[in-house]
VOGU-3710 file (C-alpha; in Angstrom, 3 decimals, decimal comma):
1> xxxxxxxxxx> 15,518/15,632/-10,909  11,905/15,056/-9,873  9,631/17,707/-10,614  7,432/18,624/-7,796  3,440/20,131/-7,789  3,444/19,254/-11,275  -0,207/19,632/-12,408  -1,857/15,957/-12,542  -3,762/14,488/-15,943  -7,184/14,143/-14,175
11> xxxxxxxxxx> -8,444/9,878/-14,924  -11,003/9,227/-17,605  -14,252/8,279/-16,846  -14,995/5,153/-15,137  -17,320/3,256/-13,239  -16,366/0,375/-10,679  -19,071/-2,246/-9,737  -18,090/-4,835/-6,970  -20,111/-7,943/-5,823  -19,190/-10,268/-2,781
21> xxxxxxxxxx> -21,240/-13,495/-2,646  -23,538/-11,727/-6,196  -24,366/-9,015/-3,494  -23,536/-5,723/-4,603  -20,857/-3,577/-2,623  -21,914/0,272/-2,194  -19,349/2,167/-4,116  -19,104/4,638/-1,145  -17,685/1,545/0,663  -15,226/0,815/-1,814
31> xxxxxxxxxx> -12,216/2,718/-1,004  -8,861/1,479/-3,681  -8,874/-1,459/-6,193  -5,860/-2,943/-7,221  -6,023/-5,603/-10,011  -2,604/-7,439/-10,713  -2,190/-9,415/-13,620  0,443/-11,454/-14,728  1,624/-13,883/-17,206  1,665/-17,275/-15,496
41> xxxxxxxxxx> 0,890/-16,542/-11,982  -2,736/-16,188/-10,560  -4,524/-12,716/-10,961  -4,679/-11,151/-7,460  -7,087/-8,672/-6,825  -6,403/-6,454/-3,519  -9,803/-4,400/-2,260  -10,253/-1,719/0,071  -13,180/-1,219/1,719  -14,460/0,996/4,995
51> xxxxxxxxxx> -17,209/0,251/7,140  -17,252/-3,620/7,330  -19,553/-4,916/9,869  -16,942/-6,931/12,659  -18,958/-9,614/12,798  -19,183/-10,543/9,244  -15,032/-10,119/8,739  -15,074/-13,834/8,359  -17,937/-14,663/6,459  -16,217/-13,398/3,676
61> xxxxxxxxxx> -13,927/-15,787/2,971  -13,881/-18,032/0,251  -17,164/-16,349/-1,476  -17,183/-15,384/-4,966  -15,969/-12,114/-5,945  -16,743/-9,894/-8,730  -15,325/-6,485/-9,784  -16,272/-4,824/-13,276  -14,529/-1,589/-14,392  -15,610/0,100/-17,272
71> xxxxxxxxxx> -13,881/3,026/-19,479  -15,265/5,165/-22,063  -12,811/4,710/-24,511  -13,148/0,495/-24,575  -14,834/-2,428/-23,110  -13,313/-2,219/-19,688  -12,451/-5,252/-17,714  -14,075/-7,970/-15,578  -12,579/-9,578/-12,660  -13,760/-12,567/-11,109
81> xxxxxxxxxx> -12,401/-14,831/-8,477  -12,858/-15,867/-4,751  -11,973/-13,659/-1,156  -8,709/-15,681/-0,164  -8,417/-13,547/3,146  -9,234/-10,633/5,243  -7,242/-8,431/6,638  -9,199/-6,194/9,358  -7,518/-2,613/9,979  -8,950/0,597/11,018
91> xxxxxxxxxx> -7,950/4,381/10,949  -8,219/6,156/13,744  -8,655/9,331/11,725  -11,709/8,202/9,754  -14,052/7,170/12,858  -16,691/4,906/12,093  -17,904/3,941/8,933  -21,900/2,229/8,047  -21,438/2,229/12,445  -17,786/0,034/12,256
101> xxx> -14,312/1,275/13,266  -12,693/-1,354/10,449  -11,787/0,151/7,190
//
């Protein structure tokens, strides 16, 4: 039986710093990080950002990437690879973001 408005364990501490092309990304921009690792397979990283300028959608592609998360309790983790694609998508809810309807 699943147990409903059950009180959540709040997350510790952490920072997130992400760089596209060695170009910091404004954390207010940064919206969900999802890091998958696994045993024989490429890492994937999955970011979501808000307020990405149209015109530069495409410019992103294949440019370094960088994303550094660090805990309290150890040394955190670094993540570095390249933007394989770009998926454009926008919530109607959320207006505009740094002036751009993408999110």
């Amino acid at each position: 039986m699943a147990l409903l408005n059950r009180v959540q364990k709040e997350a510790a501490p952490h920072s997130v710093d992400v760089s596209i092309d060695g170009v910091a990304v404004d954390y207010t921009t940064v919206e969900r990080v999802d890091i998958d690792l696994r045993e024989n397979e490429h890492d994937l990283a999955t970011l979501v950002l808000a307020g990405i300028s149209p015109l530069s959608i495409t410019d992103y592609v294949d440019r370094p990437v960088k994303i550094k998360i660090g805990v309290s309790y150890s040394e955190g983790f670094t993540f570095c690879g390249y933007v394989n694609h770009v998926k454009p998508s926008h919530k109607v809810t959320s207006g505009r973001v740094n002036g751009s309807l993408f999110q």
